[in-house]
Structures are given as structure tokens and as C-alpha cells.
C-alpha positions in Angstrom: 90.8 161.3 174.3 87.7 159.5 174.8 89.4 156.5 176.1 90.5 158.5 178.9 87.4 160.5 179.6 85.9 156.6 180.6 88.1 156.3 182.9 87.9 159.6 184.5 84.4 159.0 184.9 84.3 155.4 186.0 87.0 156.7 188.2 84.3 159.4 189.7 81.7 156.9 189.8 83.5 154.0 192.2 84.6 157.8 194.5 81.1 157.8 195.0 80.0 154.9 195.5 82.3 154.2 198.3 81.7 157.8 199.5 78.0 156.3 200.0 79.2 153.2 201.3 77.7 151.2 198.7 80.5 148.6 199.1 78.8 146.8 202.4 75.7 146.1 203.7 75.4 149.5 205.6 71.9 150.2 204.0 69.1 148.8 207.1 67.4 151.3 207.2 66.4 151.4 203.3 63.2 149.2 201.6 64.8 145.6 200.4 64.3 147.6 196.5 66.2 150.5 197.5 68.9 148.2 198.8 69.4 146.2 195.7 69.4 148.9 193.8 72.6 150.3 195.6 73.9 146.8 195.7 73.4 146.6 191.5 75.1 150.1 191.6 78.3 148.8 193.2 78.7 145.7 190.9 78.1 147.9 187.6 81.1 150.3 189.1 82.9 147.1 189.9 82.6 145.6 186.3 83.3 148.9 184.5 86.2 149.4 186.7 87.4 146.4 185.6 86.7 146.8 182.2 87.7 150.5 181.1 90.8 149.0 182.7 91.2 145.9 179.9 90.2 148.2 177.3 92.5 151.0 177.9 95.5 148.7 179.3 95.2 150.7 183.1 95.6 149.6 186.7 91.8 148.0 188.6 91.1 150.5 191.3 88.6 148.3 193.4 89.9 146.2 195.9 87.4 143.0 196.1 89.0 142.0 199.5 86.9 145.6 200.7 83.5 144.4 199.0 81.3 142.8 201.0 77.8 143.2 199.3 75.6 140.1 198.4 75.7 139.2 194.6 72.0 140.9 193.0 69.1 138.9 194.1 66.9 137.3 191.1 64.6 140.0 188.7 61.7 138.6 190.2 62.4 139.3 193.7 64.0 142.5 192.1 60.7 143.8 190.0 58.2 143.1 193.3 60.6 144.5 196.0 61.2 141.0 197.7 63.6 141.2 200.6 65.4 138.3 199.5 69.3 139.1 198.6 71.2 137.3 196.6 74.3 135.1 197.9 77.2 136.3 199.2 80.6 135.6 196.5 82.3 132.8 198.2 78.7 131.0 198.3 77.5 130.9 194.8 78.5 127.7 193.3 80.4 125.9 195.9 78.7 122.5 194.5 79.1 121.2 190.8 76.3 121.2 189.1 74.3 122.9 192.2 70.4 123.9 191.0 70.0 126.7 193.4 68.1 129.0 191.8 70.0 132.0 191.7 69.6 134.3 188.7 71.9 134.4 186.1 72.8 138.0 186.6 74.1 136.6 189.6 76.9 134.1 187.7 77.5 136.5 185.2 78.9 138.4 188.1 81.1 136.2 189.7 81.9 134.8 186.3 83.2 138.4 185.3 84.7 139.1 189.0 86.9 135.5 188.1 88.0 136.7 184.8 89.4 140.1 186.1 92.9 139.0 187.2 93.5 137.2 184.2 92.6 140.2 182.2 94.7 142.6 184.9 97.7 140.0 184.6 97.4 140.5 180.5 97.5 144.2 181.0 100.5 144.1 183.5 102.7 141.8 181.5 101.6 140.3 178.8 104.5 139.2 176.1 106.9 140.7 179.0 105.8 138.1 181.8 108.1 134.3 181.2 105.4 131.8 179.1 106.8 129.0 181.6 104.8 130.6 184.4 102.2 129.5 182.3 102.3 126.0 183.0 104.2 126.5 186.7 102.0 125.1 189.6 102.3 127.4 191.7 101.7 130.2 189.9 99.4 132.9 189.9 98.2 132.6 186.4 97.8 128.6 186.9 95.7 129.3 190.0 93.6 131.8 188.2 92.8 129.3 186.1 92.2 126.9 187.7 89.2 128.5 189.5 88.1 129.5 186.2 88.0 126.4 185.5 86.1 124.7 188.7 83.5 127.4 187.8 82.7 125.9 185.0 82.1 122.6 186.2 80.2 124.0 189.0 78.0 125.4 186.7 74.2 124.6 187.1 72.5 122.3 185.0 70.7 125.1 183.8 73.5 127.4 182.7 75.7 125.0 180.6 76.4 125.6 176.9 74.0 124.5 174.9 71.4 125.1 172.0 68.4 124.4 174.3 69.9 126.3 176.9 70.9 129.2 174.8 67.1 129.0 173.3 65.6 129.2 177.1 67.6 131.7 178.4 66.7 134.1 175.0 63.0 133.6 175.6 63.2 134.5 179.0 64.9 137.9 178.4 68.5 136.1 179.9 71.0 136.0 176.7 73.2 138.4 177.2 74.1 137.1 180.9 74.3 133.7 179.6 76.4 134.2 176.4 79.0 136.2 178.6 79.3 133.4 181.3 80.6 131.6 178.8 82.2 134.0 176.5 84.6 135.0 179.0 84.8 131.9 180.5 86.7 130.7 177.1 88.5 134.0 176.9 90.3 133.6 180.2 91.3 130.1 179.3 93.4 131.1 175.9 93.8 135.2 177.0 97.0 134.9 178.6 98.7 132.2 176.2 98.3 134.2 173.2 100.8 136.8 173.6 102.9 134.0 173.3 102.6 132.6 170.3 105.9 132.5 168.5 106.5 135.5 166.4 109.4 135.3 163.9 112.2 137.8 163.7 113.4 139.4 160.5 112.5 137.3 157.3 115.6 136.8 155.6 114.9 136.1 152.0 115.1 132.4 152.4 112.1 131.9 154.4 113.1 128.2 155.2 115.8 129.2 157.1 113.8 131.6 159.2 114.0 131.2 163.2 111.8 131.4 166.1 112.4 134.3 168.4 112.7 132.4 171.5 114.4 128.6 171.5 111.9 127.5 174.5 108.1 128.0 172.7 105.5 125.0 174.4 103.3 123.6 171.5 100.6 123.3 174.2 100.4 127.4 174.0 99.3 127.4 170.0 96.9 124.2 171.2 95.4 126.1 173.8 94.7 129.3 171.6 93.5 127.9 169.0 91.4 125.8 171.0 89.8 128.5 172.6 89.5 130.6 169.7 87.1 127.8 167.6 85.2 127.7 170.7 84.3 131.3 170.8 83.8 131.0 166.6 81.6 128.0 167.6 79.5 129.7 170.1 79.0 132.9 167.6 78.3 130.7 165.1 75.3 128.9 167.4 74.2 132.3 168.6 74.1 133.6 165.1 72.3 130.5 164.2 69.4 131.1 167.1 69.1 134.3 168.1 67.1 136.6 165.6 68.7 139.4 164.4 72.1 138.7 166.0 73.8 140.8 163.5 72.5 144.2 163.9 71.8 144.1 167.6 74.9 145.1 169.8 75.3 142.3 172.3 77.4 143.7 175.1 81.1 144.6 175.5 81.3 141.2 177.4 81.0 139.0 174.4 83.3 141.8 172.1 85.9 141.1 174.3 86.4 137.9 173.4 85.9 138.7 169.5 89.3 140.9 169.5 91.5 138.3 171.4 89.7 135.4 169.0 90.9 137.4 165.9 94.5 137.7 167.1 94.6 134.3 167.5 93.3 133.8 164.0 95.0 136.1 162.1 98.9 134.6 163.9 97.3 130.9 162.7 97.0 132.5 158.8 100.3 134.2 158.5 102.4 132.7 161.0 101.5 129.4 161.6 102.7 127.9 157.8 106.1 129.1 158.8 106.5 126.9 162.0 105.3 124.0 160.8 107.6 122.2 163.4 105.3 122.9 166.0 102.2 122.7 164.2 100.6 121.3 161.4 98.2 123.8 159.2 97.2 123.0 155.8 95.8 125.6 153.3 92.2 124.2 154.4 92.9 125.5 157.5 94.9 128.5 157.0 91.4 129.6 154.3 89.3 128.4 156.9 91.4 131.1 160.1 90.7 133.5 157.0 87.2 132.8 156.7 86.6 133.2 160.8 88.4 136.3 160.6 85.9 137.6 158.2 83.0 136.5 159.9 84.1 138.6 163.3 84.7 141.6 161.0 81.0 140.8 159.7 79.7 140.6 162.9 81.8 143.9 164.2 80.5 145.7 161.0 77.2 144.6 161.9 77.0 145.8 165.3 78.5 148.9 164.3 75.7 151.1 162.7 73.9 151.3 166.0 77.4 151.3 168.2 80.5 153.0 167.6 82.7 150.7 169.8 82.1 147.8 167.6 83.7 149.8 164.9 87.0 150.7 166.8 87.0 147.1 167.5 86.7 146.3 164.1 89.7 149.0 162.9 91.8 147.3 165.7 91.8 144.0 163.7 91.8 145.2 160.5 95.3 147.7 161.7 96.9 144.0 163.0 95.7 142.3 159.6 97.6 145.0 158.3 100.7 144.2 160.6 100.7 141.0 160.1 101.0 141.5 156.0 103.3 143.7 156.1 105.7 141.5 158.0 104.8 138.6 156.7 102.0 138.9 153.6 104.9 139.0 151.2 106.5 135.3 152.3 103.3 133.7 152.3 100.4 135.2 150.2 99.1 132.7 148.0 98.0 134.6 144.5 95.6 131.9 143.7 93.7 133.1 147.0 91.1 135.7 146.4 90.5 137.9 149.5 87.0 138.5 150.1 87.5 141.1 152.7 87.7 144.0 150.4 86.5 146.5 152.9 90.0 147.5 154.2 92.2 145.9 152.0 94.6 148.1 149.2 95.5 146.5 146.1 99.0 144.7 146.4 100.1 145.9 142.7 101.4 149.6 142.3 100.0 151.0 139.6 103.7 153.4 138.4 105.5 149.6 137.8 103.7 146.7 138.3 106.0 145.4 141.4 104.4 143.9 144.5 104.4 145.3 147.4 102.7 145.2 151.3 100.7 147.3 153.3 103.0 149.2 155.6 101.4 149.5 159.5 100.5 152.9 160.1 101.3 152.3 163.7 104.1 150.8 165.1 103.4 147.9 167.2 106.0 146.5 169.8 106.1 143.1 172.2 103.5 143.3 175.0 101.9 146.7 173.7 98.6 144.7 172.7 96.3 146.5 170.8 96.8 150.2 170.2 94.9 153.3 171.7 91.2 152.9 169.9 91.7 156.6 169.3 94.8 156.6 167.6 93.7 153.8 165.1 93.3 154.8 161.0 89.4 155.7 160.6 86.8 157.4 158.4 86.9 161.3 159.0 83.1 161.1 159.2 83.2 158.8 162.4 83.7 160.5 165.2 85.3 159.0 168.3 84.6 161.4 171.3 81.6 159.0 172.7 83.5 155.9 172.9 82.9 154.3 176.2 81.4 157.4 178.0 
């Protein structure tokens, strides 16, 4: 499976990397370029180790306590061999706001290093961990983000989220750093919470005497999701805006990431969310409106797609949970005056033999706190083939 031929090979990678000693400042005796380059080396096995494990729901091998490289000194110093290293983790952004003129690479880094437990903590429990730790003090999770969220404010002037900003770093070569500061910035802040959004157990046939599945569900969780997921729509929508040709270029794994999770969140909001109208308020503008985002990610996927296959296992992984989601509950709220514009993957809801409505059955089964499936195992085009994903 391709999924686990990445991490096979990350897996070789980080052996030698720390076989090599890349992981501390053991390297005198090499030119300042030489140096960065093995320092450059170590992150990159430290962000795919990471990664490959979020994507295919595995254990982080790399213990950061061990790592004690400098962050990767700015591209100028980088492209004329400057001896001039970039900061060490604990000093990059100690003061809010702080114009130190680090590179960007630099706080996508740490920005991607402060992400990683949240991600590891989704992996290791996700529906199965108790949503009141979410809002406990003391808890991991809280503390997690809580330094996700000093980040931010310590953010330089420079970096912040804005249309000028985003327009500075593109012309200087920068957006991809800059979009997934943010991008996962926003996805650590609702990743967590929205494995617990309430799900509702077997429809009976009266729908308005349907019940949640746990009696303790904190309105602040569907706030916080969908709060986070119209501010990744928003910063699409701005990048789509700006940046030329931001539908056919592949922008990174970093910002697909949050696409998936976004869309999850999106898709509970149009099925679910009219049937718990107790804990929140969603009119048919904004159910069409959750629809209409939806789309747009799969547009974007699609997009990104004919020059990268991963984009289209993404896109097949929310197209099997639209799926899910109608065939649990499409039948108790599918509106027939609603045309669905996303005819790309949908089947017709009328069988042809007798006329009788009917839903699209999942062709995978899905349990509590599995996430998304195995990218290999999801329904696909026999021309496509799946052996180079993430290798």
C-alpha cells in the first residue's frame, strides 16, 4: 500500500539522519552551506515524520526533546553561504509582535513543530478521548493550545494575515510558508473539537423525536468548528482571489490539511446541524451556503489534482463522507427544491425499476474515532493509479 510505503521510507530517512547526527550541531568542521543544508535535512525528516504520521493515523517517531539544531537561517544567507544560523526553537518569537528578521521558513517551522501534538493527540484519541478535557485547564490539549495561540499573537508585523501581506510574501517567492503559518494555525484551533460534534443515533421515523448520542455536548464545540472552518474558507477564498493561477498549482500538503478537516466540518453543519437546532441555529441560507463551501474545496481539490494525485485521494475522502453522511441522514433532510450542483460524484436518488427514493449506501464502514479511511482503500477511477501517493 502506498500509504505504508511513506512511512517505510520516512521511517529510513529519520534512521539516517540520526545515524549522521544530523539532529545537533555536531557539524564544525563543515562550510556554514554545508551545515544548513544538514540542518534543512533534519527539519524536512522532522515535518514528514510528523506528517505521514497525520495522514496515515501512525505514532511520531522523533523525539523533539533530542533536537537540538538551530531553526534554517534566512535564503539569503542560505543562497551566498553566510555563516549566520538561524535561532534556536525556544528563541524565535518570545516577544509579540517581535520584527526580528528571521525568514519565514523559519516560523513555518516552529509553526508546524506547535501543531504536531494536536494532530498526534487527534490520531491517538480522537472521538474516544472525553470532549470535557477540551475545555479542562489543565489539560494537555488546553495547553497545546494555548501556545498555539500566543504564537499567533507573537507573530511579526510582517507575518500577520492579511491581503497586503499575503501580496508581499507571493512577490517575494514566500507563499507557501506564509499561507501554512496560518493554515495550520486555524486547523489546530478547531482539529480536535470536531470529532465531537454531536452525531445522532438511529433515525427513528419521527425525526423530531430524535436524540443526541451523548447528554453532555458544549455548544462552544460546534462554535469553535465552525469558526475555524469559515476562517480557512475565508483565507482560500483571499488566496484564490490574489494569487494567479491558484487553481491548478498544488500548494503544499500543509494547506490540504486543513481543507479535509474544513469539509468535515461542513458537511456535519449541512446534514446534522438542522436536526439539533437546540444547540444551534442554521437556516436554509446557511445550510446552502456549508453546501456551497463544500463545493468550492472539492473545486479546488479537483483543481489541484491533474498535476497531483494526493489532491485527488483527498478529494475521494470527502466525497466517501458526503456519501456517509446521506446515507444516514440525506433521507430526513434532503430538500427536493435543492438542486445539487456537485454532480461529479453524486448517483441519482430515484431508482429507475420503481420510482422509490432511496440513499447512497457508504461503501466503507465508518466507526467513532476511525477518521478518515485508508486513502488506498477509498472508491476511485480504475484509470488512477495510487502506488505514488506520498512516496
Amino acid at each position: 500500500m502506498a500509504t505504508s510505503k511513506a512511512w517505510l521510507h520516512i521511517g529510513l530517512a529519520v534512521r539516517m539522519a540520526q545515524t549522521l547526527r544530523m539532529r545537533n550541531e555536531y557539524s564544525g568542521r563543515h562550510i556554514p552551506r554545508k551545515r544548513e543544508i544538514r540542518r534543512r535535512t533534519f527539519w524536512a525528516c522532522v515535518i514528514f515524520d510528523r506528517l505521514v504520521a497525520y495522514c496515515t493515523f501512525r505514532t511520531q517517531t522523533i523525539d523533539l526533546a533530542l533536537v537540538g539544531l538551530h531553526l534554517p537561517c534566512s535564503d539569503i544567507a542560505f543562497a551566498f553561504g553566510h555563516d549566520s544560523p538561524g535561532p534556536k526553537m525556544h528563541e524565535l518569537g518570545t516577544r509579540p509582535h517581535q520584527d526580528d528578521g528571521k525568514s519565514t521558513l523559519s516560523y513555518f517551522v516552529k509553526t508546524f513543530i506547535l501543531w504536531s501534538p494536536i494532530a498526534q493527540a487527534y490520531v491517538d484519541g480522537g472521538r474516544r478521548v472525553s470532549p470535557s478535557s477540551l475545555y479542562d485547564l489543565s489539560s494537555r490539549h488546553w495547553q497545546n493550545l494555548a501556545v498555539i495561540k500566543n504564537w499567533l499573537e507573537c507573530l511579526p508585523e510582517d507575518l500577520h494575515w492579511s491581503e497586503n501581506n499575503l501580496r508581499a510574501h507571493l512577490s517575494l517567492g514566500q507563499l507557501s510558508h506564509f499561507t501554512s503559518v496560518h493554515l495550520l494555525i486555524q486547523h489546530a484551533l478547531f482539529l480536535a473539537h470536531h470529532e465531537h460534534l454531536p452525531q445522532l443515533e438511529d433515525l427513528p421515523s419521527d425525526i423530531s423525536s430524535t436524540a443526541l448520542a451523548s447528554d453532555v455536548t458544549n455548544p462552544d464545540t460546534i462554535t469553535t468548528c465552525m469558526t475555524g472552518a469559515n476562517c480557512v474558507i475565508n483565507m482560500l477564498q483571499l488566496i484564490d482571489a490574489v494569487v494567479p493561477g491558484f487553481r491548478s498549482t498544488p500548494p503544499g500538503i500543509c494547506s490540504i490539511i486543513p481543507v479535509v478537516t474544513t469539509a468535515s466540518v461542513l458537511l456535519w453543519f449541512q446534514y446534522v446541524s438542522p436536526l439539533v437546532d437546540s444547540l444551534v441555529q442554521s437556516s436554509q441560507s446557511d445550510i446552502h451556503r456549508a453546501r456551497s463551501d463544500v463545493d468550492y474545496l472539492l473545486s479546488l481539490l479537483d483543481g489541484w489534482s491533474k498535476t497531483w494525485v494526493l489532491a485527488k485521494a483527498f478529494a475521494s475522502s470527502i466525497r466517501l463522507l458526503d456519501d456517509f453522511y446521506q446515507s444516514k441522514y440525506g433521507r430526513a433532510i434532503r430538500d427536493p427544491t435543492v438542486i445539487d450542483i456537485n454532480t461529479t460524484h453524486c448517483q441519482s436518488l430515484k431508482e429507475q425499476g420503481n420510482g422509490t427514493e432511496s440513499v447512497v449506501a457508504s461503501p466503507t464502514p465508518l466507526c467513532d474515532g476511525d477518521g478518515f479511511p485508508e486513502i488506498t482503500g477509498i472508491p476511485r477511477e480504475p484509470t488512477i493509479k495510487f502506488d505514488s501517493l506520498l512516496v
